[in-house]
Each structure stands twice: as structure tokens, then as C-alpha cells.
C-alpha positions as CSV (number, residue, x, y, z in Angstrom):
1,X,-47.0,-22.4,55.2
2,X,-47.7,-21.0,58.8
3,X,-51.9,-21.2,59.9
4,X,-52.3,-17.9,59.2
5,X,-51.1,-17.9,55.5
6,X,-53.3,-21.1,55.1
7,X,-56.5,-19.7,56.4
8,X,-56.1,-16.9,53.7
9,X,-55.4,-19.0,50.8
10,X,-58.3,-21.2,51.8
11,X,-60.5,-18.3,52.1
12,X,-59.5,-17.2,48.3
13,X,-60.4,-20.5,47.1
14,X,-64.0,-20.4,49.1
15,X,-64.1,-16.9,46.9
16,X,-63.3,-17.8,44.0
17,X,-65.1,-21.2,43.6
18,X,-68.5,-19.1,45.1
19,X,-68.3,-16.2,42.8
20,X,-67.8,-18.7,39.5
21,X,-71.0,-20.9,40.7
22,X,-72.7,-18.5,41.4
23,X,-71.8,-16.9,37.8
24,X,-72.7,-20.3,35.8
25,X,-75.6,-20.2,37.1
26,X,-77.0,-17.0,35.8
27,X,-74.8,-18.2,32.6
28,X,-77.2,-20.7,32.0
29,X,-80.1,-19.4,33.0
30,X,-79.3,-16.4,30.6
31,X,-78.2,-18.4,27.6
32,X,-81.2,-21.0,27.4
33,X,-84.6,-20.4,25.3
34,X,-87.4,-20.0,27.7
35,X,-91.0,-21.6,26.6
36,X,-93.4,-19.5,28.7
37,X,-96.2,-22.0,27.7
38,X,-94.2,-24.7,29.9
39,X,-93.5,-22.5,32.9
40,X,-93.3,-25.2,34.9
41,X,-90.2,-26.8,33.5
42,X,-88.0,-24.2,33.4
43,X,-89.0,-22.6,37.0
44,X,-88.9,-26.1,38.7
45,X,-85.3,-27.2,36.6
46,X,-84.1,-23.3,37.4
47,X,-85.0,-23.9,41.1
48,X,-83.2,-27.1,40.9
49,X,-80.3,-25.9,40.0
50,X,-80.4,-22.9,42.5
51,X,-80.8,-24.8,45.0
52,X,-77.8,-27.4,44.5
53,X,-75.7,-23.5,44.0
54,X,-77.2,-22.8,47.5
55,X,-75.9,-25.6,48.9
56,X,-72.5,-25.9,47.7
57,X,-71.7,-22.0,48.3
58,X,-73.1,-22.5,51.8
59,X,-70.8,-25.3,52.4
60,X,-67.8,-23.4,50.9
61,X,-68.4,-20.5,52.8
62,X,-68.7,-22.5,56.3
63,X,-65.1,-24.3,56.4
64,X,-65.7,-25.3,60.6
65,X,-68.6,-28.1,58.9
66,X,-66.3,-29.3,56.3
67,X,-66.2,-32.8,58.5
68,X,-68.0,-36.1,59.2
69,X,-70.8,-34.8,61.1
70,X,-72.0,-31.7,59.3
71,X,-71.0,-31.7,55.6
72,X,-72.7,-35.0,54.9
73,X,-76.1,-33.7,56.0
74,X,-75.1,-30.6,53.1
75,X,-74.0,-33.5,50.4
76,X,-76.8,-35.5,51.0
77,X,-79.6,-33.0,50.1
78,X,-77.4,-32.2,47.0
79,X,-77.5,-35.9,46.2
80,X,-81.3,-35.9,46.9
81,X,-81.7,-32.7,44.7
82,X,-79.4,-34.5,41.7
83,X,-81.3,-37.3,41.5
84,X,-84.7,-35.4,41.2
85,X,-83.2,-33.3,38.5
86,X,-81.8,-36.3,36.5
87,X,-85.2,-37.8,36.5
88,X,-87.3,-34.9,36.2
89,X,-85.0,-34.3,33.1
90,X,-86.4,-37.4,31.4
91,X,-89.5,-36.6,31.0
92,X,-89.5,-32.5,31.6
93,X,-93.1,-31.8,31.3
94,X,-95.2,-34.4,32.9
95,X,-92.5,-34.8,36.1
96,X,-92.0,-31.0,36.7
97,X,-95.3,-30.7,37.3
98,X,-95.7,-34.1,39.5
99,X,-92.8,-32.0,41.3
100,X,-94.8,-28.6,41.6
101,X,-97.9,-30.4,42.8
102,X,-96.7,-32.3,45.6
103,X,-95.1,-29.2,47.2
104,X,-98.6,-27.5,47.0
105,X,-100.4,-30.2,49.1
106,X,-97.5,-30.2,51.2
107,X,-98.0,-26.4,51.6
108,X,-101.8,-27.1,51.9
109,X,-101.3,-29.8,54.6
110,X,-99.0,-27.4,56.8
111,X,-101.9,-24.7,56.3
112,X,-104.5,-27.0,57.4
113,X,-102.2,-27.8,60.5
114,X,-101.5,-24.4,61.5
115,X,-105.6,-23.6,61.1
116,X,-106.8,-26.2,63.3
117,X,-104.0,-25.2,65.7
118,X,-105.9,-22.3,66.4
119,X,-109.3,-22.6,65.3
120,X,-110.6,-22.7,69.2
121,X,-109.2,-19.3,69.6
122,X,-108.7,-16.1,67.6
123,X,-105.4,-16.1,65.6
124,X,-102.6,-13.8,66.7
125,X,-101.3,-11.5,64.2
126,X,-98.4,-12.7,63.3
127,X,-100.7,-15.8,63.0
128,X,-103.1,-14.5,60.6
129,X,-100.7,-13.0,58.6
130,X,-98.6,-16.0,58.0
131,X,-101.8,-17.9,56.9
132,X,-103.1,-15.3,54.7
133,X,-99.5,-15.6,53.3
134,X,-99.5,-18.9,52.8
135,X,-102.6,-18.9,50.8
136,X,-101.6,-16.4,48.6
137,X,-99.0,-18.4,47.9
138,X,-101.0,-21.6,47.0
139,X,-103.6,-19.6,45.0
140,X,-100.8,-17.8,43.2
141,X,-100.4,-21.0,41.6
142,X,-103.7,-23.1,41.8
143,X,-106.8,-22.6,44.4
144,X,-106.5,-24.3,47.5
145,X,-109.6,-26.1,47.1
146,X,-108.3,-27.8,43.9
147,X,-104.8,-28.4,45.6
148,X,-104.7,-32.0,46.3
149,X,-102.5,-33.5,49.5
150,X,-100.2,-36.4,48.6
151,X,-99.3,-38.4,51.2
152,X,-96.5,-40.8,49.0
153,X,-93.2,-39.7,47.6
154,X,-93.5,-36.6,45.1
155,X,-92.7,-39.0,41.9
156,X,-94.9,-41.9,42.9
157,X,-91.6,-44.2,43.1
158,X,-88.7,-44.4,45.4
159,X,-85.6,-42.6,45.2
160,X,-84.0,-45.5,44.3
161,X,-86.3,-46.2,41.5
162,X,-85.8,-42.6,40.2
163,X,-82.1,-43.2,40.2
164,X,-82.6,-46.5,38.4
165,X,-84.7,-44.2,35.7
166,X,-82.4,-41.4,35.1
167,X,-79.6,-43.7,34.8
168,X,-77.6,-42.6,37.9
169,X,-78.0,-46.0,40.2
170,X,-74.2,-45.8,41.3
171,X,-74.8,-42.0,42.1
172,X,-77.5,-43.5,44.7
173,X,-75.2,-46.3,45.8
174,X,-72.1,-44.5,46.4
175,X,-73.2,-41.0,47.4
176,X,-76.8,-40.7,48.4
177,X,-77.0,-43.6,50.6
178,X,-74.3,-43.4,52.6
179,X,-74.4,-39.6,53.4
180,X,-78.5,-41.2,54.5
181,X,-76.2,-42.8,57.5
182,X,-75.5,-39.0,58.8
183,X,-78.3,-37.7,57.6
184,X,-81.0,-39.9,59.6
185,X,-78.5,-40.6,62.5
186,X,-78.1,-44.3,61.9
187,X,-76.1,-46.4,64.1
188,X,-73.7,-46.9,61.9
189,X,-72.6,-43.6,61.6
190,X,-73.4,-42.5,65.4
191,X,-71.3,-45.5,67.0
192,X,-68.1,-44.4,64.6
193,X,-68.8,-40.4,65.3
194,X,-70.3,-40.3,68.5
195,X,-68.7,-43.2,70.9
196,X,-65.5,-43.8,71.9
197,X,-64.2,-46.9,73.9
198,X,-63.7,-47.1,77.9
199,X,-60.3,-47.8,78.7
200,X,-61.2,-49.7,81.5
201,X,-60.9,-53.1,81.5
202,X,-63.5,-53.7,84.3
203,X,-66.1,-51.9,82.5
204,X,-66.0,-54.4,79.2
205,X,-64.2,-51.6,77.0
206,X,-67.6,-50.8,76.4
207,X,-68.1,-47.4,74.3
208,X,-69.3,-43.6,75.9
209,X,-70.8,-40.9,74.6
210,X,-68.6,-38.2,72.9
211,X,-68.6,-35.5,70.8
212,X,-65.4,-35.5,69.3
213,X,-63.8,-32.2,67.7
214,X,-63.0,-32.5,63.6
215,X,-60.5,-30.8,62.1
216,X,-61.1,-29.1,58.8
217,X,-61.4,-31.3,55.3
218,X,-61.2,-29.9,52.1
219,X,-62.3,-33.1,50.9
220,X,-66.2,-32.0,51.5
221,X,-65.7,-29.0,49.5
222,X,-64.2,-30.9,46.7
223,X,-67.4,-33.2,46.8
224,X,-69.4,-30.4,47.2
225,X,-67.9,-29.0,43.8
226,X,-67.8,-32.3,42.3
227,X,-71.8,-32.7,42.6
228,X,-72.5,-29.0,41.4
229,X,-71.0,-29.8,38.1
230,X,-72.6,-33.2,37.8
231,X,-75.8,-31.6,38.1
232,X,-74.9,-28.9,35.8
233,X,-73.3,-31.2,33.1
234,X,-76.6,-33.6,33.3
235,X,-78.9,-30.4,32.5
236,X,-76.3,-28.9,29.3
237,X,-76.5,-32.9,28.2
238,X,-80.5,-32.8,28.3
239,X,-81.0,-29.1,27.0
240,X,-78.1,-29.1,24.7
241,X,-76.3,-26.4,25.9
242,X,-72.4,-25.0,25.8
243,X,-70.9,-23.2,28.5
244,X,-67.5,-21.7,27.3
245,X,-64.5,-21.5,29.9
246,X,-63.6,-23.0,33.2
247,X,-66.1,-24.3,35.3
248,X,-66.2,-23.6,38.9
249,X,-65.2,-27.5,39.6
250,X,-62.3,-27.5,37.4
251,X,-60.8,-24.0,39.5
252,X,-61.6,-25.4,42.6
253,X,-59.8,-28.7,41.9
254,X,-56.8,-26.3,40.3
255,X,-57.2,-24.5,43.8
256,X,-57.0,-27.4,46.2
257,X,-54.3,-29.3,44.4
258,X,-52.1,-25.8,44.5
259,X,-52.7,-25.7,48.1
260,X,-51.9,-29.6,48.7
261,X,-48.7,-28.7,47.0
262,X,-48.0,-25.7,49.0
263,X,-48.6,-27.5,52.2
264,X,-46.6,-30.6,51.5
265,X,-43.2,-28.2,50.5
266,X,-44.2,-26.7,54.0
């Protein structure tokens, strides 16, 4: 199979695998029983979900990051937003709102910021329209005077606790932590991606600075599938719920191993 041929088939897979998790998705969100007297679940679990669709379309769709330096940043927040859902799931109710809470006094805390930014001079109006905006927002939802600003983690635990909780401590082991090496730029990811050794004996063989051109690894968008259906197969488990057919994991995985196939005859 030339490049060119490659590039195409690749593309259709990105297609495919984005349309089908994009339509599981709405799937679920169409087939389960809404409780309008526990907003708060559903909207924060819904968002949840969303957002780990969000991130593993916008991976798919961006093959030049499917590498050591970008796609871990992308598979880290899904392992940060699976772990939230898995504990939140526990104990629906009381954590869902924990969870909407904390992002209001975050929200509040950034208002505050931007106000006393500018309260020795008139705001501009971009300015005053973001902050109006901003409080709408808030007071949508509960008045900013009762919004309360939480300075600790959103649960009250650590992320490793909350794995611990909801049961998914190798999750946290093997996938959240290190993906936290990339995402925080800690040495031991920068001295493998980002130095490369002198070649001269006179200076030590000590290592440079380098930015080093990856090539293209479907591996990240398998993992980026793989974590989409572990967060959708934890909510189905906790909400008792059936989705008929083919998920978007098991085409993609169909997909890749077609093309691995293709490529090795090549």
C-alpha cells in the first residue's frame, strides 16, 4: 500500500470511528429515563460522557498528535475524566453535586480575579460583557453570593483515593499516572522526548536539547477508543442500560487490525 492509499484508508477509519461515537452517545442519552428532580446527575454524568466523546474524536481527527508528546496530554484528561465518572457513579446524587459546586466557586474565583483586575479603572467592553456573562452564568445556577470557593480537590480526596473508591486503582496506575509524566512535563518524560546525547566524547556524552519529529501511531487512537468504551461500559453497568450493535471501539479495532494486515502484505 503506497502513502497515498494509506492516508485514505486511515482517514475512513478517523470517519467512521467519529461518526459511531458520536452516535452512541446521543444513543444513550436518548434511551435512558431522565429524573428532572435530580438534574444534577444526569447533566453532570451527560457532560461526562461528552466530554470523554470530545476528546477521543478530537484525537481521531488530528492524526500529526497521535505520538509521545501530544496524545498523552489528550489520554490523560480522558483518564482524569474516567475516574471522576466511576466515582461520581457510586454515589450519583451527593457526588454530582460536590462536582457542580466546585466548578461554581471556581467560576466565582476567576470572576473575582478578573474584577479586581480592573476595579481601579473603568472596564472595557468586551470586559464588562464577559463579566456580566459570567454571572449570568453562576446565577443561572445558584447566586453568587451563596456560591462558595473551594480551594481543595472537587471530591474532598485525591485522585487516587477516588480510584481506590470506584474500584479502578490499576486504571490510575497504569494509565493516568504515567500519561501525568507528559502531562506536567516531568523529567522523566522530558529527558526521553526532549534530549538527545552529544556525540562527542570531550563533552561527557552529555545530552542537548531537541525536539525530535514523531511519526504517526495508531496506537493512541486505539487507546483513545479503548478509554471511550470503558467509560461508556462503566455508566450502562451503573444505570443498567443495553446498547444493541457494534460499538465504536470494536469497529475501530476491526479497522486498525485490517489496516495492519494491509500494510504487512505491502
Amino acid at each position: 500500500m503506497d502513502e497515498g492509499q494509506e492516508l485514505k484508508q486511515i482517514n475512513q477509519i478517523i470517519g467512521v470511528f467519529v461518526n459511531k461515537a458520536r452516535q452512541e452517545l446521543k444513543a444513550r442519552w436518548d434511551q435512558w429515563h431522565i429524573d428532572l428532580s435530580k438534574n444534577e446527575f444526569y447533566e453532570v454524568v451527560g457532560a461526562l460522557l461528552a466530554r470523554q466523546v470530545t476528546l477521543a474524536t478530537q484525537l481521531a481527527e488530528n492524526p500529526l498528535i497521535w505520538n509521545g508528546h501530544i496524545a498523552p496530554l489528550i489520554l490523560r484528561a480522558m483518564a482524569d475524566v474516567y475516574i471522576s465518572l466511576a466515582w461520581i457513579l457510586k454515589e450519583p446524587i451527593d457526588r454530582s453535586r460536590k462536582f457542580v459546586l466546585y466548578g461554581l466557586g471556581q467560576e466565582k474565583l476567576n470572576l473575582e480575579h478578573r474584577k479586581a483586575q480592573i476595579e481601579k479603572r473603568d472596564p472595557t467592553p468586551a470586559e464588562k460583557i464577559m463579566i456580566e456573562s459570567s454571572e449570568a452564568w453562576i446565577n443561572s445556577q445558584r447566586f453568587t453570593f451563596l456560591t462558595e470557593v473551594n480551594l481543595g480537590s472537587w471530591s474532598g480526596i485525591s485522585t487516587r483515593q477516588m480510584a481506590e473508591e470506584a474500584g479502578c486503582i490499576d486504571f490510575y496506575n497504569y494509565v493516568y499516572t504515567p500519561f501525568s509524566a507528559c502531562s506536567h512535563s516531568m523529567w522523566n518524560h522530558i529527558a526521553r522526548y526532549n534530549l538527545r546525547q552529544c556525540l562527542n566524547p570531550l563533552h561527557q556524552y552529555h545530552r542537548c536539547p531537541y525536539d525530535p519529529e514523531m511519526p504517526v501511531d495508531p496506537e493512541y487512537l486505539y487507546l483513545a477508543g479503548k478509554y471511550l468504551q470503558k467509560s461508556f461500559s462503566t455508566f450502562d453497568e451503573s444505570v443498567d442500560m443495553k446498547i444493541e450493535g457494534q460499538s465504536a471501539f470494536e469497529i475501530l479495532c476491526e479497522d486498525l487490525n485490517q489496516l495492519n494486515k494491509v500494510s504487512d502484505e505491502s
